[in-house]
N, C-alpha and C positions, 0 to 999 in steps of 0.2 A: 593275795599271794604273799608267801613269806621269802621277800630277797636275798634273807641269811644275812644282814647286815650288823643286826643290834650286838653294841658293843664295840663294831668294827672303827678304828680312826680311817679318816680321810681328810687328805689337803685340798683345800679350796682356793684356790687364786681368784681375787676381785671379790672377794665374797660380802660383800656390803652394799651392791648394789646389781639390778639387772639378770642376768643369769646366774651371776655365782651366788647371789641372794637367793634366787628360790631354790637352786639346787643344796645350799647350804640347813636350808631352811625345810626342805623334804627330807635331806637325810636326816638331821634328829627327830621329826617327827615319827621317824621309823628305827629310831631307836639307835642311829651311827652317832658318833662321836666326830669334832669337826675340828680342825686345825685350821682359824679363818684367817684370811692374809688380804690385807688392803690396807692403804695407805693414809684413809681419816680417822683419826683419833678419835673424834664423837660417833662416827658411826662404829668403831667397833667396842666401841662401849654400850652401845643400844643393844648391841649381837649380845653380849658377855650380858646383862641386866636380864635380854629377852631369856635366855637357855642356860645362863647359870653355869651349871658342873658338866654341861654337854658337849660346849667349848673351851677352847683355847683362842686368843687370838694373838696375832702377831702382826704388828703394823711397822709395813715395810713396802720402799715396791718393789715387786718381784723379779722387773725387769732387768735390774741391777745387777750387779754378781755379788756385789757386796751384803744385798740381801739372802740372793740364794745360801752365800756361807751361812749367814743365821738362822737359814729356816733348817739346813744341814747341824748347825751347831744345835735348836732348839729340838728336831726331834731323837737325836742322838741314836741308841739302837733299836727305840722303840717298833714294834710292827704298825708299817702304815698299809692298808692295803688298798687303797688309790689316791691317785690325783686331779684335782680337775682345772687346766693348766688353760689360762680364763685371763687375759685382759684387756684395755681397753685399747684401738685401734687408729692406723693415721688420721688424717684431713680428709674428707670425701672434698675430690677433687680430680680435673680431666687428664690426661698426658701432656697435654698442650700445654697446663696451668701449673705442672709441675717442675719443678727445680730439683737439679743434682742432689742436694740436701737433703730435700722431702725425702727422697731412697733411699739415703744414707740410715734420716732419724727412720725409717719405716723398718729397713734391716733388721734397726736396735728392737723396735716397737712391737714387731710380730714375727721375727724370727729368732735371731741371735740367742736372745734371753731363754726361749725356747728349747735350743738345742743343749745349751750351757745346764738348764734344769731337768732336764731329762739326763743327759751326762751325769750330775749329781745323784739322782734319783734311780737313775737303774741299777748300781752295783746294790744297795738295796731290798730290792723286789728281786734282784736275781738271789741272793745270798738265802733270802726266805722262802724262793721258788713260787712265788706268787704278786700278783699287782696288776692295779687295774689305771692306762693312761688314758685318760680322756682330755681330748683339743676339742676349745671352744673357737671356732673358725669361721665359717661364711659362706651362704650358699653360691658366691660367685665363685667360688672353686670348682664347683658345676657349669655355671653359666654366667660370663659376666652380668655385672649391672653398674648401672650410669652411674657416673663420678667417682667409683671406687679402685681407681687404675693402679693405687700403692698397695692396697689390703690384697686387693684380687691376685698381685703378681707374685707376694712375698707370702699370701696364704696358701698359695699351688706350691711351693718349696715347701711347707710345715708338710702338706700332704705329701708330697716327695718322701720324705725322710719316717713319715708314719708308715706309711707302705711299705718303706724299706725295712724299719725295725720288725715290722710283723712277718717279714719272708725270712731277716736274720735271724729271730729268735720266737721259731712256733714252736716249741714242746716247752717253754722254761718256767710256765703257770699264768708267764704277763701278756695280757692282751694292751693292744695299741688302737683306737678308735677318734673317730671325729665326728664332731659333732655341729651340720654345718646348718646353720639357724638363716630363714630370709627374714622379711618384715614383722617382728614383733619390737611394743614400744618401748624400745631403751635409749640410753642416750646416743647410744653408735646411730639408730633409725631419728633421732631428734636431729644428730648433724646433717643429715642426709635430706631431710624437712627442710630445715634452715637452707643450705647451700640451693635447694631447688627452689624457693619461693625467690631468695635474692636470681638466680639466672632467669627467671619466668618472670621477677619481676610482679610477684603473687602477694597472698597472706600467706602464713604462714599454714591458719586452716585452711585454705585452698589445696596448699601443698600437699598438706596429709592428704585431703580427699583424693588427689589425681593418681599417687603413690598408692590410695585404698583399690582402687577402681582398675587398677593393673593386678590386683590380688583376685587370683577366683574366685576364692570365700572370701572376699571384700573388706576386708578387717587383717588388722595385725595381730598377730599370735600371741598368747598369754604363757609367758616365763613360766607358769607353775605347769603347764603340759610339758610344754619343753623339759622341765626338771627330772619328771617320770620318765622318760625315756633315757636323762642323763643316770638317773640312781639304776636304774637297772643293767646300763651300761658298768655302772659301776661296781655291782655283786657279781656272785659267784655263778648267779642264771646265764651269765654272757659269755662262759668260758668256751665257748665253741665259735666267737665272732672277733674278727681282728682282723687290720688292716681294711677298717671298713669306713666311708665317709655316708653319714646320714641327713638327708636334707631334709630340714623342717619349716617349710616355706608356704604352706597354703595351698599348694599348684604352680608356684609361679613355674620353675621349670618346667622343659616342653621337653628335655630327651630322655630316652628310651633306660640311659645308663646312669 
């Protein structure tokens, strides 16, 4: 299938590692052009060696506003026609286990920076009348799951605000989408290992296995499926879908909606 992308730039938040890796790493293979943004220096050197004139990169973190100015100042008026607005998440941890603070730094972690970049970004996409938002979130925005009580509370706000922007602005060319991942192996699902084998008191292989064994198809997801779903989220084929949350989970979820 041709996506209509080749030549297209697009922003990549985290893109050095986990999802914004493979999703960075499907669009040049299909011919997009990538604006990568993450904050280790060696790895976004590996990016820029691997793809050459494919990329740009920018190493910054994006949760910042001081970055956002940069990534505003770096693309100037050039045409971007999406984002994929992608980082790394609090402490898997209980209610019980949490402190005032944890909420606070979680605000900053998964929402705040969020709204501030999208703020920045949409006069943009309106001015060109086209753009394409994609939020990398969590399928417990569907359905909670264990030890995730900060991700889960402040990732149902990012959906809040995505749903809202897609009912404020349907004719303007920009679609607004999320894209809500369960257990495939990244480091967000490695804390989630760790904290389970310390409270069970396990190995750490134990833990995977138990966490495998709650998955229907019995296995964690491979990032480079997940990616396909995000690039076409990302092209011009998806202009008919917004204010939509996608769970990519194996089965776990059990509801209807």
């Amino acid at each position: 299938m041709n996506l209509k992308i080749s030549d297209s730039t697009f922003i990549v938040c985290g893109a050095t590692s986990g999802f914004g890796l493979a999703i960075t790493s499907l669009l040049i293979e299909e011919g997009a052009k990538v604006i990568a943004i993450a904050r280790g220096e060696e790895k976004l050197k590996e990016l820029k060696d691997a793809y050459n004139d494919k990329i740009e990169t920018l190493q910054a973190d994006i949760t910042q506003s001081k970055s956002i100015s940069l990534l505003l100042k770096h693309i100037e008026k050039r045409k971007i026609e999406g984002i994929v607005v992608n980082a790394g998440g609090p402490p898997a941890m209980k209610f019980a286990e949490s402190k005032i603070k944890d909420w606070d730094n979680a605000y900053q972690q998964v929402l705040r920076w969020k709204i501030e970049l999208t703020q920045a970004l949409l006069p943009l996409f309106l001015n060109q009348a086209y753009g394409r938002f994609i939020y990398i979130e969590s399928s417990s925005v569907k359905q909670p799951l264990e030890n995730l009580v900060l991700s889960t509370s402040l990732r149902l706000s990012v959906v809040g605000m995505v749903k809202t922007l897609a009912q404020e602005l349907p004719d303007k060319g920009i679609t607004f989408n999320i894209l809500a991942p369960g257990y495939h192996y990244t480091a967000a699902v490695e804390r989630l290992i760790d904290k389970k084998a310390k409270d069970e008191k396990i190995s750490k292989k134990q833990a995977q296995k138990l966490l495998e064994a709650n998955i229907p198809m019995k296995k964690t997801g491979d990032t480079k499926n997940f990616a396909s779903l995000a690039i076409w989220l990302l092209s011009p084929m998806s202009e008919y879908v917004t204010g939509q949350v996608y769970a990519v989970d194996g089965g776990v979820l059990k509801g209807t909606l």
